[in-house]
N, C-alpha and C positions, 0 to 999 in steps of 0.2 A: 450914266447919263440921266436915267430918271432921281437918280438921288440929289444932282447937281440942281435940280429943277425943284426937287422938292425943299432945297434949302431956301431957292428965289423966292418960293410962297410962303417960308416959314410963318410969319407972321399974318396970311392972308384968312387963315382957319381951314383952308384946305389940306387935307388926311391923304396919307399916302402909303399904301397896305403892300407887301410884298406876300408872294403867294408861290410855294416853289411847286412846280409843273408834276414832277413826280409823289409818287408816293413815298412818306418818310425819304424826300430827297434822294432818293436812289433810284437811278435809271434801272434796273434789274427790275425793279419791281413794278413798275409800269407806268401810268399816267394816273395822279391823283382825281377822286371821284369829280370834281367840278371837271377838268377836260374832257373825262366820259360825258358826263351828263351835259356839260354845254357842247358837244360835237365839233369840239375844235382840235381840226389837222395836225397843229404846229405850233412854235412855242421857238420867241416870248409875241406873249400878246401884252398889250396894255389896254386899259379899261378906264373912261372916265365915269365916273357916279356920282350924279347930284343928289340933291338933298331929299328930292322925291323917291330914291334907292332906282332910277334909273338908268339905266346906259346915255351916256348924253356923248358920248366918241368913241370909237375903240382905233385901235391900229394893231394889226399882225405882222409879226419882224420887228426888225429895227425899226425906229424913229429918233429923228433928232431934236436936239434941245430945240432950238427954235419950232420946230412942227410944235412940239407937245408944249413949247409956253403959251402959243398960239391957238392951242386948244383949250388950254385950262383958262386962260382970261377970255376965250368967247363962250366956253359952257359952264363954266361953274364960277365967276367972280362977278 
C-alpha cells in the first residue's frame, strides 16, 4: 500500500524510506534499536517527515491509500 502511494508522489520530491522493525530482519533477534529507543509497542508504524526532520503524521497498524495520500498532500506538499 505504501509503495502504491509512493509511485502517486514520484514526481512530487517526496522520499519514501522503508525501515524493517527487527533486527538484521529477523524476528529471533528482536526489535531494531529505533523501536527500543522510540518506545513503540507494535509494528508497522508509518512516519511522515518534513523537511524540518520533523514528525508531521504518524499512524500505527494498518493505513489506507487514501488515509496516507491525505496525509502526505496536507503535511508535506
Amino acid at each position: 500500500m505504501v509503495d502504491a502511494v509512493r509511485r502517486r508522489f514520484a514526481s512530487s520530491g517526496v522520499r519514501f524510506i522503508h525501515v524493517e522493525v527487527f533486527r538484521d530482519n529477523d524476528p529471533h533477534r528482536g526489535y531494531n534499536r529505533w523501536m527500543r529507543q522510540w518506545g513503540l509497542p507494535s509494528e508497522p508504524w508509518t512516519f511522515l517527515v518534513g523537511k524540518d526532520g520533523r514528525v508531521k503524521a504518524k499512524f500505527e497498524g494498518a493505513v489506507s491509500e487514501a488515509e496516507l495520500v491525505s496525509a502526505v498532500r496536507k503535511t508535506l506538499l
